[in-house]
GURODREN-336202 format. One record per residue (C-alpha): x, y, z; residue number from 0; residue in three letters. Coordinates in nm, 3 decimals, padded with zeros to 5 digits. Each point is the difference from the previous one (the first is absolute). Layout:
BEGIN
- X | Y | Z | NUM | ALA
...
//
This chain:
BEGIN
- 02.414 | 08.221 | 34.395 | 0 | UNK
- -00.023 | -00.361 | -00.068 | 1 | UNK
- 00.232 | 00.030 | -00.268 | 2 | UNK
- 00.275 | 00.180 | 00.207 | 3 | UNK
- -00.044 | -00.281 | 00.279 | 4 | UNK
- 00.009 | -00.288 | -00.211 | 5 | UNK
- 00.359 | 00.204 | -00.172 | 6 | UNK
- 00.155 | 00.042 | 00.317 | 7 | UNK
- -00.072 | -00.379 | 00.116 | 8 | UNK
- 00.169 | -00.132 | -00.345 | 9 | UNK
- 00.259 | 00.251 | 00.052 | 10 | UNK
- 00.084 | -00.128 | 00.341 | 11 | UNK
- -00.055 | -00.344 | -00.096 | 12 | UNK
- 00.282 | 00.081 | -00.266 | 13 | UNK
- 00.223 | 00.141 | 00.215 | 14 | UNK
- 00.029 | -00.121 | 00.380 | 15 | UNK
- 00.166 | 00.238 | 00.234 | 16 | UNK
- 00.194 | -00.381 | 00.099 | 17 | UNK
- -00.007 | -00.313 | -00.077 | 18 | UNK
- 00.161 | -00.353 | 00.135 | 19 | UNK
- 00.193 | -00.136 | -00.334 | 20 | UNK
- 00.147 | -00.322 | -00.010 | 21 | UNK
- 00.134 | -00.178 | -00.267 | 22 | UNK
- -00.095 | -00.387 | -00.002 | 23 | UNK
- 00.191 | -00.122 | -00.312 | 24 | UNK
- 00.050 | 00.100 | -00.384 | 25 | UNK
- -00.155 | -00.101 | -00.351 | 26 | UNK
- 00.213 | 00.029 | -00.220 | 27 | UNK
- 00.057 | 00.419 | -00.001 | 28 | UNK
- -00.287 | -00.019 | 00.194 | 29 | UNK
- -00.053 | 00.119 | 00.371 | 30 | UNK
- -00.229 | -00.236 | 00.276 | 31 | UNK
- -00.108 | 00.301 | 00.188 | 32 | UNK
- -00.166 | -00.042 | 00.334 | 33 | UNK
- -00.202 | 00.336 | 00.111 | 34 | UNK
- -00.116 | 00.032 | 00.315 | 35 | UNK
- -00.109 | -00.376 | 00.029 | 36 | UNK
- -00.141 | -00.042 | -00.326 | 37 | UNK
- 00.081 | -00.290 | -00.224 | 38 | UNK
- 00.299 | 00.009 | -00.203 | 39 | UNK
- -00.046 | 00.141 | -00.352 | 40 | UNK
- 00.261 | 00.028 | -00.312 | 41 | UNK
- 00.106 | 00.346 | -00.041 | 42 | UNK
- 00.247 | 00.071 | -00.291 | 43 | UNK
- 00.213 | 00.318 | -00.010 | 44 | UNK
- -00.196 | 00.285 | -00.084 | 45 | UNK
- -00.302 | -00.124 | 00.137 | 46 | UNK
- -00.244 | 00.086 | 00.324 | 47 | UNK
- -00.117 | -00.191 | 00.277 | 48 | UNK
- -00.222 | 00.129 | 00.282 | 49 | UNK
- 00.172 | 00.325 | -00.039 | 50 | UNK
- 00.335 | -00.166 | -00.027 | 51 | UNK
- 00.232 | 00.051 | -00.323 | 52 | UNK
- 00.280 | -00.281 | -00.076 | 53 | UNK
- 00.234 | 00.230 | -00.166 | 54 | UNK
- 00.271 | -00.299 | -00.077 | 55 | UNK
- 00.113 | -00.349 | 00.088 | 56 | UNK
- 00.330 | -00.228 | -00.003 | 57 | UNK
- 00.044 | -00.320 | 00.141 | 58 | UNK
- -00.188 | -00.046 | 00.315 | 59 | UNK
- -00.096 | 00.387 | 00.064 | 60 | UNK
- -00.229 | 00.232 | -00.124 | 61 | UNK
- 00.038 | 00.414 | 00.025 | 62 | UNK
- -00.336 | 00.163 | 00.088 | 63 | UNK
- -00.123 | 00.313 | 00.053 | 64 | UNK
- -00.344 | 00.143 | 00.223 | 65 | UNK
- -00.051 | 00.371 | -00.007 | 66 | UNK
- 00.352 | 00.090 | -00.158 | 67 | UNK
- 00.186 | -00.225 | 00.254 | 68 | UNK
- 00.206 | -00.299 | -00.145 | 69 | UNK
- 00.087 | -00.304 | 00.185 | 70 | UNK
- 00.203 | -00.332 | -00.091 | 71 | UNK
- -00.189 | -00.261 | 00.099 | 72 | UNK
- 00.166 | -00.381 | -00.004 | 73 | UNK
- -00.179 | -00.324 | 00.003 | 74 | UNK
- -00.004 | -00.142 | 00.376 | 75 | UNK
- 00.041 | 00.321 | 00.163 | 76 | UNK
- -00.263 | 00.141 | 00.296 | 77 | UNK
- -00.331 | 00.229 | -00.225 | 78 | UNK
- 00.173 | 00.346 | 00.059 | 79 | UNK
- -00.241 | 00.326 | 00.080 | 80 | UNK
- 00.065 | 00.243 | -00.309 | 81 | UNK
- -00.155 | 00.319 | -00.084 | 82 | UNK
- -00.033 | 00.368 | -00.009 | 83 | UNK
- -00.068 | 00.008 | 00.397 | 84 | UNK
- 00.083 | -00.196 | 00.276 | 85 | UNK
- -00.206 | -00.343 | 00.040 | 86 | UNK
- -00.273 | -00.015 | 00.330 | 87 | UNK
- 00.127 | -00.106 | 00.302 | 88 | UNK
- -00.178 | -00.343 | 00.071 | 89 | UNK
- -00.080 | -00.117 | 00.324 | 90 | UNK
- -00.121 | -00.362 | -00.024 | 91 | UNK
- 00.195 | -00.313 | -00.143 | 92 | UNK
- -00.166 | -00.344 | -00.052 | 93 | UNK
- 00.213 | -00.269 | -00.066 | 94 | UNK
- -00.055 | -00.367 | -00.118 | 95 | UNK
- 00.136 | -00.314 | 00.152 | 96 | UNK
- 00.208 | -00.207 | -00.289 | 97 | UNK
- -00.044 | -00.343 | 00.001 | 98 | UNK
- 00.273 | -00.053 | 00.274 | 99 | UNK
- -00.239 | 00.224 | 00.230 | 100 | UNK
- 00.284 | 00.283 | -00.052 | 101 | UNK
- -00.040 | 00.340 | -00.056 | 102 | UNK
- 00.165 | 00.090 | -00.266 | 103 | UNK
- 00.010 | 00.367 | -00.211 | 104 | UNK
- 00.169 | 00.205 | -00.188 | 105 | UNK
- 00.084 | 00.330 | 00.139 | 106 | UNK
- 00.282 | 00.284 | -00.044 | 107 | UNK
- 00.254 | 00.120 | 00.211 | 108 | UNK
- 00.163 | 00.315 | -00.076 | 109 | UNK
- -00.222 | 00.027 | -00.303 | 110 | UNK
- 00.166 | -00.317 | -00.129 | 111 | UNK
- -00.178 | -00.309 | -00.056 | 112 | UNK
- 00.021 | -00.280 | 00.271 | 113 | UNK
- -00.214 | -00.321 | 00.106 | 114 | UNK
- -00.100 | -00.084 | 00.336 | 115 | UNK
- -00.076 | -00.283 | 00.251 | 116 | UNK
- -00.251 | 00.172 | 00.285 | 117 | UNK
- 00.186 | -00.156 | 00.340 | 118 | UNK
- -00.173 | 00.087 | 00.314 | 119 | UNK
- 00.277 | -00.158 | 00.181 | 120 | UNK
- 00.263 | 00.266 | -00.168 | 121 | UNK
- 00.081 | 00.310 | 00.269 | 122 | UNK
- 00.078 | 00.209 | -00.336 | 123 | UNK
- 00.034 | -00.046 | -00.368 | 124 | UNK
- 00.293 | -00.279 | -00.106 | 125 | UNK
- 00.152 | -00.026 | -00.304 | 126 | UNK
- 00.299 | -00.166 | -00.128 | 127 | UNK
- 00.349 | 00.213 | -00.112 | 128 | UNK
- -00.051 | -00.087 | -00.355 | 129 | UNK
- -00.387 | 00.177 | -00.012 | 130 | UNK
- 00.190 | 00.280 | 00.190 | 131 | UNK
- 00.264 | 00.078 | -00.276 | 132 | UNK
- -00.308 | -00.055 | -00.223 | 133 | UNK
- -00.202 | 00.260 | 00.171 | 134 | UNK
- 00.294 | 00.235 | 00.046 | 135 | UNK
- 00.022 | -00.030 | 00.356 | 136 | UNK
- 00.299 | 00.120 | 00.179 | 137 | UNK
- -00.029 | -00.300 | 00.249 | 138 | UNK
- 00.349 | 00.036 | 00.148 | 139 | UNK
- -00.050 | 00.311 | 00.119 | 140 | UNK
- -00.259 | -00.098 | 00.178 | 141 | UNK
- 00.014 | -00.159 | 00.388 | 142 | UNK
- 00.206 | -00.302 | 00.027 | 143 | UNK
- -00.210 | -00.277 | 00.186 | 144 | UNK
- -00.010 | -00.346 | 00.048 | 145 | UNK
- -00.251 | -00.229 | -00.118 | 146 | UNK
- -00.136 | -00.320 | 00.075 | 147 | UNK
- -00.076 | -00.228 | -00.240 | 148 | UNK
- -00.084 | -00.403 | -00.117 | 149 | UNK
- 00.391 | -00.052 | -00.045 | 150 | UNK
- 00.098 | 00.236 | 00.301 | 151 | UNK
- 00.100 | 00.313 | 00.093 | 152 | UNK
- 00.102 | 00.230 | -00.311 | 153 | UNK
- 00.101 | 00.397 | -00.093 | 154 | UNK
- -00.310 | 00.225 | -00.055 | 155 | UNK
- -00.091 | 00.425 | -00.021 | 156 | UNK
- -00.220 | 00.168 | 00.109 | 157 | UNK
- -00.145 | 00.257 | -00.271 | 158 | UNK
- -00.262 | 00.253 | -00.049 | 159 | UNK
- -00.170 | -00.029 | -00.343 | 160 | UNK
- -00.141 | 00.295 | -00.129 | 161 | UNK
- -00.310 | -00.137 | -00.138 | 162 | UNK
- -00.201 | -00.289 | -00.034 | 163 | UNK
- -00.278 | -00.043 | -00.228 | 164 | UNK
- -00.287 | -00.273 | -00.022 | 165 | UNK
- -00.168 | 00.112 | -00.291 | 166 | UNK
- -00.192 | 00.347 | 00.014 | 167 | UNK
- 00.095 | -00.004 | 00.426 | 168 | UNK
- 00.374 | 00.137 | 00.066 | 169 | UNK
- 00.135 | 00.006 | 00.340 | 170 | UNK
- 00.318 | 00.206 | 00.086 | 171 | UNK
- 00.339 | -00.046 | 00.218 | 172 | UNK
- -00.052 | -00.340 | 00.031 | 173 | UNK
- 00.214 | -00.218 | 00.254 | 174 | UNK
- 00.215 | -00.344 | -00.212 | 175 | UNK
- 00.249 | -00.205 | 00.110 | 176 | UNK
- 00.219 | -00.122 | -00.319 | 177 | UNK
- 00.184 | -00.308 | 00.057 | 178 | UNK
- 00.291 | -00.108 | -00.146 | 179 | UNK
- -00.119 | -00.366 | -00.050 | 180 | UNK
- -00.206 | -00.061 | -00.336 | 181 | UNK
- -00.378 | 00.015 | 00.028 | 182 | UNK
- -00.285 | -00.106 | -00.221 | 183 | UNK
- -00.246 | 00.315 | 00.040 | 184 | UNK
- -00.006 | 00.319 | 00.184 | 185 | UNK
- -00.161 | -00.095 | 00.289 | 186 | UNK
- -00.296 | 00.317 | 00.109 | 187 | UNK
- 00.039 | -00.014 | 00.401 | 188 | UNK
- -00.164 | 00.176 | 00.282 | 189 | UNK
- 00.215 | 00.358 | -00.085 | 190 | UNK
- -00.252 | 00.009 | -00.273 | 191 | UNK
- -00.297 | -00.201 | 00.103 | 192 | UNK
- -00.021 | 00.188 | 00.351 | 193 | UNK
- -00.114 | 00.252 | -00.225 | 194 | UNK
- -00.347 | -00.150 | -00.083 | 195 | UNK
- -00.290 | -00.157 | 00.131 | 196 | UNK
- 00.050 | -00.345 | -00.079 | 197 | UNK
- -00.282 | -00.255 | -00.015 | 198 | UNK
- -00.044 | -00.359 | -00.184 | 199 | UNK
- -00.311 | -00.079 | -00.223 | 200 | UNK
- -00.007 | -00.368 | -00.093 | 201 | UNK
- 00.317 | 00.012 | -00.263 | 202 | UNK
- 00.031 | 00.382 | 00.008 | 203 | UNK
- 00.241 | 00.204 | 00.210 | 204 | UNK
- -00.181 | 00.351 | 00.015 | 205 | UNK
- 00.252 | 00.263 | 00.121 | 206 | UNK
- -00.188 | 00.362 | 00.111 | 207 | UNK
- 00.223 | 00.284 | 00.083 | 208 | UNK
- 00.029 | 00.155 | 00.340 | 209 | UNK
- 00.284 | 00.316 | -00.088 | 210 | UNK
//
């Protein structure tokens, strides 16, 4: 019995049902693979970490594979959930203040990888037109409205973004506004914040979700 139990914990220690997967940087051919928060460690093609097989890499990206499933992971992007089944649906974030006393994160929206400035003063997620091309967003088609900003008045739409994801917690048909003036980050608003509990703990933002 003992030896079954300790086989089936190596077996699922080997092989997660998910994992987050990022991809720091590269070592010569080898990956910097982040897994689920642990510290980065030098994978080469071929080889397995936590249950997570680089199967190539070129330039700044690496090809892995969990449970049969490949992904191309590139240096920079958001950690991306991969896996045989679909990740756990989180319900807490925590977030650190940088040293500006911003929030700052990286996030994905529309399973593509975006970073975000947490404004409580935002009605609904902003973003720039340039991160919208980047994102595939089909802004235009979207509700024309006008915004106000620093330098005045300017174009904006109104769009509803599929998903939004702060590591393992995803909320759906999310509320933006994309602007056609150039912006710095994606600002996360009160379309997606409304959807938490939202509490400050010395420098941490801890966001707790209500729906």
């Amino acid at each position: 019995m003992r030896t079954f139990a300790l086989v089936a914990a190596l077996a699922c220690a080997a092989a997660p049902a998910w994992a987050q997967v990022a991809l720091q940087g590269m070592m010569g051919n080898r990956a910097l693979l982040i897994v689920d928060g642990s510290p980065p460690k030098p994978v080469a093609p071929g080889e397995t970490h936590r249950g997570v097989k680089v199967v190539s890499t070129a330039g700044d990206q690496a090809v892995v594979e969990v449970d049969g499933r490949r992904l191309t992971l590139r240096v920079g992007e958001a950690p991306a959930s991969v896996g045989g089944a679909a990740a756990p649906q989180g319900a807490k974030i925590v977030l650190t203040a940088g040293s500006g006393g911003h929030f700052l994160t990286e996030g994905r929206i529309n399973d593509k990888a975006a970073y975000f400035m947490v404004d409580t003063g935002a009605t609904s997620i902003g973003m720039g037109a340039a991160d919208a091309e980047r994102l595939g967003i089909d802004y235009k088609g979207g509700q024309p409205v006008r915004m106000g900003t620093a330098n005045g008045m300017t174009l904006g739409w109104r769009v509803t973004l599929s998903s939004v994801r702060i590591r393992d917690v995803e909320v759906r048909d999310v509320e933006a506004v994309v602007s056609q003036a150039s912006m710095p980050y994606i600002l996360l608003g009160n379309s997606f914040l409304n959807r938490f509990q939202m509490r400050r703990e010395n420098d941490q933002m801890v966001l707790e979700r209500r729906y």
